[in-house]
PLY file of the C-alpha trace (Angstrom):
ply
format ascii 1.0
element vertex 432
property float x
property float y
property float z
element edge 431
property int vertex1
property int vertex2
end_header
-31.65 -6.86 96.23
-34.70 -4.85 96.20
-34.03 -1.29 94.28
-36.90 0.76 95.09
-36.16 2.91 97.84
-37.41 1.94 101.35
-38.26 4.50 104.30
-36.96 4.88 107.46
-37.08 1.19 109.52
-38.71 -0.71 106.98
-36.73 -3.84 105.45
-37.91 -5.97 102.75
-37.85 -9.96 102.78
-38.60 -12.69 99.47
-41.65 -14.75 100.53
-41.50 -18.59 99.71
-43.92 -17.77 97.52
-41.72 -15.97 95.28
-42.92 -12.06 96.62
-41.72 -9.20 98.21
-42.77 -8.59 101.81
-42.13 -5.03 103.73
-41.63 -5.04 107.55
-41.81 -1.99 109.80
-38.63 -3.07 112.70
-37.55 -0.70 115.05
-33.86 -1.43 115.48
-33.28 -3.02 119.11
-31.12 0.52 120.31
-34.40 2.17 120.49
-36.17 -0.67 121.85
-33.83 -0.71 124.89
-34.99 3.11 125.86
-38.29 2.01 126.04
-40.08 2.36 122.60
-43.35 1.13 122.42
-44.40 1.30 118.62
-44.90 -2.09 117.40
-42.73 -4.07 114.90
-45.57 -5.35 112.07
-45.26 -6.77 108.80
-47.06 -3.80 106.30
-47.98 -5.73 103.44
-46.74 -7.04 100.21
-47.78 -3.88 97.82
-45.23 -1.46 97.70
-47.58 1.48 97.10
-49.28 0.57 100.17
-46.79 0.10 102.39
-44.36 2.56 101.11
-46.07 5.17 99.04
-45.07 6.17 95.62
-41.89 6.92 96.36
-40.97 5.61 99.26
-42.38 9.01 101.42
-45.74 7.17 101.90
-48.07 4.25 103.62
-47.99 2.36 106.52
-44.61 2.89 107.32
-45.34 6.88 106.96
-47.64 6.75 109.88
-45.29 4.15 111.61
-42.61 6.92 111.48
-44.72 9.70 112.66
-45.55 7.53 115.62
-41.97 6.71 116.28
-40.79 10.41 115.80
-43.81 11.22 118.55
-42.50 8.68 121.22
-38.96 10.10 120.32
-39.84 13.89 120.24
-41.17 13.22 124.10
-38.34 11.02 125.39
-35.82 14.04 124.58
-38.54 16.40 126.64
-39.92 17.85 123.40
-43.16 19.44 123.13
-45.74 17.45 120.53
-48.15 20.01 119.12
-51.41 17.91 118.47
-52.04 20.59 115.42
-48.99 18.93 113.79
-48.90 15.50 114.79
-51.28 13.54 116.67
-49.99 11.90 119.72
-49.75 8.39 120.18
-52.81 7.43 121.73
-55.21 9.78 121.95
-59.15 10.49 119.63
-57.04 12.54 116.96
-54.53 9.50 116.50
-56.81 6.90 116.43
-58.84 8.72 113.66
-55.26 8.68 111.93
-54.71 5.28 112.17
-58.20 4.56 111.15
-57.66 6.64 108.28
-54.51 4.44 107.06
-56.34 1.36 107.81
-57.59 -1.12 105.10
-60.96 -0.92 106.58
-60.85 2.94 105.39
-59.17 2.66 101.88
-60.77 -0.40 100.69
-63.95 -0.10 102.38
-64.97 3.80 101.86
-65.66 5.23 98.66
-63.61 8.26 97.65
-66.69 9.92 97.40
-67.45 9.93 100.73
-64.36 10.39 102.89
-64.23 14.32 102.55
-68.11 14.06 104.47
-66.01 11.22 106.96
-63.61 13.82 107.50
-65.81 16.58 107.99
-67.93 14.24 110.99
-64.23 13.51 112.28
-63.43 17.61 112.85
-66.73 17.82 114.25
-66.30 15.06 116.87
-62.19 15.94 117.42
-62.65 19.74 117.84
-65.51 19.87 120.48
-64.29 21.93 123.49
-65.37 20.19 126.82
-65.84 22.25 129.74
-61.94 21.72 131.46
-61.30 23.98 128.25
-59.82 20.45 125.77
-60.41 18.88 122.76
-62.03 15.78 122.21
-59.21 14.99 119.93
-56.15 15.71 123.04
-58.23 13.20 125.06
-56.41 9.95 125.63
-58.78 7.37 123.79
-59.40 6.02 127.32
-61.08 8.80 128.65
-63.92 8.36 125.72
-66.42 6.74 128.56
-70.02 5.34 127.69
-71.40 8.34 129.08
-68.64 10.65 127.54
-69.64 8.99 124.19
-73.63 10.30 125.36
-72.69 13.73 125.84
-70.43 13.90 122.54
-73.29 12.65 120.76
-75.96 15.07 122.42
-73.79 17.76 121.65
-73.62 16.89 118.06
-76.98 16.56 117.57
-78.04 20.16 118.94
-75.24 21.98 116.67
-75.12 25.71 116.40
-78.05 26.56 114.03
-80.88 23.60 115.52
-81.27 19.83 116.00
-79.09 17.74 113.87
-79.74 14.06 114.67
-78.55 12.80 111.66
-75.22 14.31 112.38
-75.36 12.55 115.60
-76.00 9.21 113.88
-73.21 9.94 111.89
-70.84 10.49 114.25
-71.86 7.28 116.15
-71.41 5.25 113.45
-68.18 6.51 112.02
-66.97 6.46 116.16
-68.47 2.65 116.14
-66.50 1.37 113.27
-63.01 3.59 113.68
-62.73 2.12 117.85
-63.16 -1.46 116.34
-60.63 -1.46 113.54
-57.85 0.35 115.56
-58.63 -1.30 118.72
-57.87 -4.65 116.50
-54.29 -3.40 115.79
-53.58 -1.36 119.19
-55.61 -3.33 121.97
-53.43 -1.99 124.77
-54.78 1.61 124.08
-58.08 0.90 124.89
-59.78 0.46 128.34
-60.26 -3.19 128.90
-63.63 -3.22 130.67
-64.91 -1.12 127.67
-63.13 -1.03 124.51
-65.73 0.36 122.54
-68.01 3.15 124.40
-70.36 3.93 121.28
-71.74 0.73 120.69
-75.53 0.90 122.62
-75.52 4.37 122.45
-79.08 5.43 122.30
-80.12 7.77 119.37
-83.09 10.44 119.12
-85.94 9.50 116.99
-86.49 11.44 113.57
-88.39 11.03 110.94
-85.97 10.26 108.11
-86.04 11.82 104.79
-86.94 9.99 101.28
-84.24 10.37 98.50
-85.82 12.54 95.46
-86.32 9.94 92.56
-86.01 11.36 89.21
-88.71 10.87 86.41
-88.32 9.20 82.95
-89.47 12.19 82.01
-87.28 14.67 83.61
-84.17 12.27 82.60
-84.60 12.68 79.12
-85.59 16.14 79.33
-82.50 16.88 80.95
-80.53 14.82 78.42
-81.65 16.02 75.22
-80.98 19.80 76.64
-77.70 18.84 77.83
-76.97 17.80 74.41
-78.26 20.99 72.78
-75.96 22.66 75.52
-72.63 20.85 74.50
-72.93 18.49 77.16
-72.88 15.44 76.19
-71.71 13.51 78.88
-73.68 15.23 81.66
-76.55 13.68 78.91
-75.41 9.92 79.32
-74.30 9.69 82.95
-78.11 10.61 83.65
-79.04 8.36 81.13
-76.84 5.15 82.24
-77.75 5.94 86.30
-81.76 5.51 85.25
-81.59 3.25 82.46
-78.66 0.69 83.49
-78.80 1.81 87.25
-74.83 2.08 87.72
-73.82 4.21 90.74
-72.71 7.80 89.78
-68.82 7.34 91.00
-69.01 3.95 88.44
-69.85 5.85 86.10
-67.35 9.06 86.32
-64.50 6.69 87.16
-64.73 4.91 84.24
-65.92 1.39 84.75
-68.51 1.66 81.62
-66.63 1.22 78.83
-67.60 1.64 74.86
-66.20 -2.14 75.20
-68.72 -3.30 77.22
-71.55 -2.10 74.94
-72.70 -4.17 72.16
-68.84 -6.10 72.30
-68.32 -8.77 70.23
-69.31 -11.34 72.37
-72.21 -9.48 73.13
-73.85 -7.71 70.02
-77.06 -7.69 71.67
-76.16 -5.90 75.48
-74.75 -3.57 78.16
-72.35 -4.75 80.68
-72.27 -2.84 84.05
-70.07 -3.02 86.70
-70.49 -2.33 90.34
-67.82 -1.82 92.05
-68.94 -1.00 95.39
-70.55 -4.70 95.55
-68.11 -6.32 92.90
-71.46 -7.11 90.92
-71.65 -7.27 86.94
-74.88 -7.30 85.38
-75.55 -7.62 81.42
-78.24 -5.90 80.62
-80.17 -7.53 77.17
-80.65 -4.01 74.72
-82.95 -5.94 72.60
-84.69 -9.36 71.37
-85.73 -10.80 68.01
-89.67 -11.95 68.08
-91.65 -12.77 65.33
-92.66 -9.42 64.65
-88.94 -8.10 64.29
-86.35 -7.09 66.15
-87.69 -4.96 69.61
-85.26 -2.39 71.06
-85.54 -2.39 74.86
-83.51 0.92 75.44
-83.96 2.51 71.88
-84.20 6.09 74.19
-81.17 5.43 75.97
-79.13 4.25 72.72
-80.12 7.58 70.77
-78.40 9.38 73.38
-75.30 7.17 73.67
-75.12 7.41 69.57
-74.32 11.69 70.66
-71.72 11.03 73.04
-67.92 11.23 71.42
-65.63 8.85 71.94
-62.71 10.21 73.42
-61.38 7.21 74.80
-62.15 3.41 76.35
-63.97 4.71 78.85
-67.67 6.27 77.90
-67.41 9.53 80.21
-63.88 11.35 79.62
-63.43 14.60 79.73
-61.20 16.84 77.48
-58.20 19.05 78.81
-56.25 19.69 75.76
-56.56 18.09 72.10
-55.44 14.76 72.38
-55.94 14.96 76.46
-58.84 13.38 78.04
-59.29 12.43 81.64
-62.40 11.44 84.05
-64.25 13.82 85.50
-64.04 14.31 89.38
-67.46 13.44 91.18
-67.27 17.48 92.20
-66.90 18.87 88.82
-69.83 16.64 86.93
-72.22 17.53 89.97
-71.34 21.33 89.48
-72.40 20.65 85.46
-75.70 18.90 86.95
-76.31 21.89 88.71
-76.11 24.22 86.44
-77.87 22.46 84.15
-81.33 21.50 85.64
-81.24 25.58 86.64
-81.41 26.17 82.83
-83.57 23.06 81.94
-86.15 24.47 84.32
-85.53 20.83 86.39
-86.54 20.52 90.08
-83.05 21.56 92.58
-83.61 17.50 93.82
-82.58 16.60 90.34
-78.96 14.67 90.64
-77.05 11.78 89.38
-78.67 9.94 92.60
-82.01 10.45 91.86
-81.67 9.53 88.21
-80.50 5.83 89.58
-83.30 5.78 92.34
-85.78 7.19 89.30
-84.51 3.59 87.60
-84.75 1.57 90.49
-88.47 2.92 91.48
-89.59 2.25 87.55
-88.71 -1.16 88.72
-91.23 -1.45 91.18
-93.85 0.28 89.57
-93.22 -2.40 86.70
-94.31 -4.88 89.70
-91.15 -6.98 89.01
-90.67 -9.43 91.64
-87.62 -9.14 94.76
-85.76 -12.07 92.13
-86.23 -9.68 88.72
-85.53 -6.34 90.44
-82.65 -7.69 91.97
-81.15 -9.14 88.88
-81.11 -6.10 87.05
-79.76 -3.86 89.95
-77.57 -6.24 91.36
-78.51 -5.82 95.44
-77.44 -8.54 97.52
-80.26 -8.63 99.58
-83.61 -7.53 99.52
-83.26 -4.57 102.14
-80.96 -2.63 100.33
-83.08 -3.22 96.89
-86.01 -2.08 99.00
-84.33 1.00 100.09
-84.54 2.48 96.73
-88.01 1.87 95.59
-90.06 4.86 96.42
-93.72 4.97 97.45
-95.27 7.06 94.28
-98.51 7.72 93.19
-98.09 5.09 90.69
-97.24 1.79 92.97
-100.49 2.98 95.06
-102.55 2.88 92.21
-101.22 -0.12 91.37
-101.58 -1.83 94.65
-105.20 -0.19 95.10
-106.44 -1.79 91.64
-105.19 -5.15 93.00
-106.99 -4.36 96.63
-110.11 -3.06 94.67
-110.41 -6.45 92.42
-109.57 -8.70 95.48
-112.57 -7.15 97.26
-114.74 -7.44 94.08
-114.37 -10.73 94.10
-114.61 -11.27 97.41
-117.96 -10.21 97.59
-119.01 -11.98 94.06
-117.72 -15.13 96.23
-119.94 -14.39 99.50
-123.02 -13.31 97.36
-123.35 -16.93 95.63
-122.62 -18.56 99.16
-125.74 -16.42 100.22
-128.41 -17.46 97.60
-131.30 -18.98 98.89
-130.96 -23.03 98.90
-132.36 -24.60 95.61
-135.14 -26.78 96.60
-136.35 -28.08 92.84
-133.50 -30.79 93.06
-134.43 -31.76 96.96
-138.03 -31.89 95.76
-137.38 -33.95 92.51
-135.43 -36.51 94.68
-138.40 -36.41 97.06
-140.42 -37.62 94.60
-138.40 -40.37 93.31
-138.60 -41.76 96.51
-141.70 -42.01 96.62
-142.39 -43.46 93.11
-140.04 -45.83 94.21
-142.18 -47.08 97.29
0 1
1 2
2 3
3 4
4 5
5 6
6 7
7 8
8 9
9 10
10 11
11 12
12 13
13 14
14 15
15 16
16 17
17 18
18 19
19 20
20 21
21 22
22 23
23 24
24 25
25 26
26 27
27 28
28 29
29 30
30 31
31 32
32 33
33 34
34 35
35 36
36 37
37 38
38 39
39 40
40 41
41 42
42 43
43 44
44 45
45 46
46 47
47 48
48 49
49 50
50 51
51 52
52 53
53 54
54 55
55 56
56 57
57 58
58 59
59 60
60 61
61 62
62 63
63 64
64 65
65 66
66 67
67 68
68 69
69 70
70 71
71 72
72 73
73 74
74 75
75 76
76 77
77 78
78 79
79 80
80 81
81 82
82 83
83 84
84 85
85 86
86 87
87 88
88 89
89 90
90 91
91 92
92 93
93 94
94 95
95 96
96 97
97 98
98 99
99 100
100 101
101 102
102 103
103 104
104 105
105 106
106 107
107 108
108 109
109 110
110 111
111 112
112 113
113 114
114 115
115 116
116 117
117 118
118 119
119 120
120 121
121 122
122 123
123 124
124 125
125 126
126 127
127 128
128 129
129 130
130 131
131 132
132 133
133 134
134 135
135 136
136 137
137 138
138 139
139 140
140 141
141 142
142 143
143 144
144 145
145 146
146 147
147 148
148 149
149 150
150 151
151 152
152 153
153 154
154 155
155 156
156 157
157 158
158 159
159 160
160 161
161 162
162 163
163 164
164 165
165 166
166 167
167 168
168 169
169 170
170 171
171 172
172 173
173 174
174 175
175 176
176 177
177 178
178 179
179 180
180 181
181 182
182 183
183 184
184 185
185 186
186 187
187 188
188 189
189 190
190 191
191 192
192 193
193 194
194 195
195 196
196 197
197 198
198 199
199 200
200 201
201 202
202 203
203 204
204 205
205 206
206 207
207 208
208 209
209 210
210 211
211 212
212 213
213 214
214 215
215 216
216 217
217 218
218 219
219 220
220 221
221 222
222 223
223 224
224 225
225 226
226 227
227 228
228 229
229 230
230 231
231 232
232 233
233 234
234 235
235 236
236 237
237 238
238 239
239 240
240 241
241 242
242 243
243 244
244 245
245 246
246 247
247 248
248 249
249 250
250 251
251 252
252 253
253 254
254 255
255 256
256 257
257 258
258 259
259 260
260 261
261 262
262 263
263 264
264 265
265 266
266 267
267 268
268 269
269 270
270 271
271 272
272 273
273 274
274 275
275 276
276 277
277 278
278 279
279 280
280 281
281 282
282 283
283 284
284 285
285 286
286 287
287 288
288 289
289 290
290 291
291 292
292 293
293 294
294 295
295 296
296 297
297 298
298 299
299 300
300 301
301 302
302 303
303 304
304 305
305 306
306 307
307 308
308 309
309 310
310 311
311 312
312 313
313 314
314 315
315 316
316 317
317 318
318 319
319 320
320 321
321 322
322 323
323 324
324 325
325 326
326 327
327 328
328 329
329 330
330 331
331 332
332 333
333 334
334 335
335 336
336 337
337 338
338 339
339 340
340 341
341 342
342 343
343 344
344 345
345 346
346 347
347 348
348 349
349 350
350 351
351 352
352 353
353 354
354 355
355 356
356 357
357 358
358 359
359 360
360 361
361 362
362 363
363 364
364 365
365 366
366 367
367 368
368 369
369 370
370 371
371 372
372 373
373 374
374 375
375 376
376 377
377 378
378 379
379 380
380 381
381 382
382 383
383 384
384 385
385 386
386 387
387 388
388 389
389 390
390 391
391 392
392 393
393 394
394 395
395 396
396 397
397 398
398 399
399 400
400 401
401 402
402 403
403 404
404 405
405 406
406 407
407 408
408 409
409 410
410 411
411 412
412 413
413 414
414 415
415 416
416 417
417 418
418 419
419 420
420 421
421 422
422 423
423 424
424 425
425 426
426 427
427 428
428 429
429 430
430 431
C-alpha cells in the first residue's frame, strides 16, 4: 500500500520494475456525462506528480481542469481571473507552465521575465472589447498571431521589437509542447500560427563585458566593504566563467577546489548544459611552481566558509542559506555605485569579461571551448566581444601579412640576372 497521501483521481500502481507509478483516472460516472479531460499516466516522482503534500503537480492542474468542465456542466459561471478555462490562450499558458518542457528546460531565473511576456500577450484588449487570454486557442490565426505581435512591438512608451521577439518565441515553443499533449484543441490546418511570423529588423544590442580590471577593483572593495561573497561570485564568473545562477545556487563547492584528487584545480559545473570543466590553478616548470589564477585564489583565501557550498549566506549564527539571484544583484548594485564602477557592471558581464579575455588571448574555437564548455561554436562566439584589443590584434596580423606580401612581389620584380645567362653563353662557345 502506498502511504503518502494521493489527490483527488489519482491512483498509484508498482511498475515491473520495482517503482511507483501515479495515474490521473477519471472514474467512469463522470465519463458517462460527457467529461473530456484525459486519463494520463503523471509520472513516477511523487513531488512531481503530486506536490509536496499531495496539494500539488500534474494532478493539481488535472483537477482544476476537471472542476472547470464540472463547474459548466451544473451551469456555473468560470471566472477566467480564477481559473483558466479549458481551452483557451490563458490555459494553454497554464499547461505550458506545468509542462516538463517549462520546469526542466527554463531556468528559475528567467520564468518571472516568461511570465511577465505571458501577461503582456494574455491581457491585450482586441477591439470586440476581449482578452487575448478568453480567446479559444483556435481563434489565435496566422494573421491574429501578426497583429498580436505588431501590437507588442509598438507598446505604450515607443517601439519594442525585442518584446515582440519575445513574445514570438515564448508563443512558438508553449503551442508546440501543449499542442503535443492536447492535439484536439488546436486547429488542424494550423496548429501553430507563430511559426513564420515575420519580425522587424533592429539593430541588436552588445552585452557590456567587464574588465580584469574593473573585476578586481570591484572585488577587493567588496572585501573592504564586508562583502565577501559579492567579491568571489565576480571573481569565479570572469576567472572560471560559471554562469551567475551556478554560482548562487551552489554548484561550486570548497570540495571542488584543490580536492584531494585534485590538489592542483577548480572544478566547475554547468548546469544549464550539464558540462564540467577542471580548470588546472597551476603547473610545475623548471623554474618553479607557476600559479595560473594567483589573483583569483587571494580572493577565495577572504571568503569564509560557512558551509559546502562557496557562496552561503548568513541568517542567524549557525544559519546559512544561498542567496536568491535578486538579492546578490541588489548587493552588485549597490556596490559598483560606491566603487565608482560603470551601471553595465553585473555578474553577466564579469563572465562575458572572461570569455572575451579568451579571444583576445587568440585561443583557438577547440581551447576557448574547452575552458567555457559551449557546445558549439555559435554560442562560444556569442560571447566574445569586438574590443579595441582583438582589432589590434587582428590589424598587426593584417599589417605583417601585407608586409610580406609586398617583400614577396618586390623580389619577383627585380630585374633578371644576366651574369649567369652570359657565363653559360660563354661556355658554349669555348666549347665549340
Amino acid at each position: 500500500m502506498f502511504s503518502k497521501s494521493l489527490p483527488r483521481f489519482v491512483i498509484a500502481k508498482m511498475l515491473a520494475s520495482g517503482a511507483m507509478a501515479f495515474y490521473f483516472n477519471v472514474p467512469t460516472l463522470y465519463r458517462k456525462l460527457g467529461c473530456t479531460i484525459s486519463n494520463e499516466p503523471i509520472g513516477t516522482d511523487y513531488t512531481v506528480a503530486c506536490g509536496e503534500n499531495g496539494e500539488g503537480g500534474r494532478a493539481a492542474a488535472l483537477n482544476a481542469l476537471f472542476d472547470e468542465w464540472n463547474t459548466k456542466r451544473k451551469g456555473g459561471h468560470v471566472s477566467a481571473g480564477r481559473v483558466a478555462a479549458y481551452g483557451t490562450v490563458d490555459w494553454l499558458f497554464r499547461e505550458y507552465k506545468q509542462s516538463r518542457a517549462y520546469l526542466e528546460k527554463v531556468a528559475p531565473r528567467s520564468r518571472p521575465d516568461y511570465e511577465r511576456t505571458m501577461l503582456l500577450i494574455t491581457d491585450i484588449v482586441t477591439k470586440k472589447g476581449d482578452r487575448i487570454g478568453d480567446r479559444r486557442i483556435r481563434a489565435i490565426t496566422p494573421v491574429s498571431a501578426d497583429k498580436i505581435y505588431d501590437i507588442i512591438c509598438r507598446g505604450p512608451r515607443g517601439l519594442r521589437p525585442r518584446q515582440g521577439e519575445k513574445a514570438v518565441a515564448l508563443c512558438r515553443r508553449a503551442w508546440r509542447v501543449v499542442h503535443r499533449l492536447y492535439p484536439s484543441q488546436f486547429d488542424r490546418a494550423v496548429p501553430n500560427p507563430w511559426e513564420g511570423v515575420t519580425k522587424k529588423r533592429r539593430t541588436k544590442r552588445t552585452k557590456a563585458a567587464a574588465t580584469r580590471e574593473q573585476v578586481y577593483a570591484f572585488a577587493w572593495g567588496c572585501i573592504e566593504r564586508g562583502q565577501p561573497e559579492a567579491a568571489a561570485a565576480a571573481v569565479i564568473c570572469f576567472e572560471w566563467l560559471q554562469r551567475p545562477e551556478n554560482v548562487l545556487a551552489g554548484y561550486l563547492r570548497w570540495t571542488d577546489y584543490r580536492s584531494k584528487e585534485w590538489p592542483s584545480a577548480i572544478k566547475i559545473e554547468h548546469h544549464k548544459t550539464g558540462a564540467v570543466v577542471w580548470h588546472p590553478l597551476e603547473e610545475k616548470t623548471e623554474i618553479g611552481i607557476v600559479k595560473f589564477y594567483e589573483d583569483a585564489e587571494a580572493v577565495l583565501a577572504r571568503l569564509p566558509r560557512r558551509g559546502v557550498p562557496m557562496i552561503l549566506r548568513e541568517v542567524r549564527e549557525g544559519v546559512t542559506k544561498p542567496f536568491s539571484f535578486s538579492g546578490m544583484q541588489k548587493i552588485v548594485h549597490t556596490m559598483r555605485d560606491r566603487l565608482g564602477l560603470p551601471s553595465t557592471f553585473t555578474l553577466d558581464a564579469c563572465r562575458h569579461g572572461g570569455m572575451t579575455e579568451l579571444e583576445e588571448a587568440e585561443l583557438t574555437d577547440g581551447q576557448g571551448r574547452a575552458l567555457s564548455a559551449h557546445k558549439s561554436q555559435q554560442a562560444y562566439e556569442g560571447y566574445a566581444k569586438r574590443t579595441m584589443e582583438r582589432a589590434l590584434s587582428a590589424t598587426r596580423k593584417r599589417h605583417a601579412h601585407r608586409l610580406a606580401n609586398a617583400a614577396g612581389t618586390n623580389i619577383q620584380n627585380e630585374p633578371q640576372n644576366d651574369i649567369q645567362n652570359g657565363n653559360v653563353a660563354k661556355n658554349q662557345n669555348a666549347a665549340k
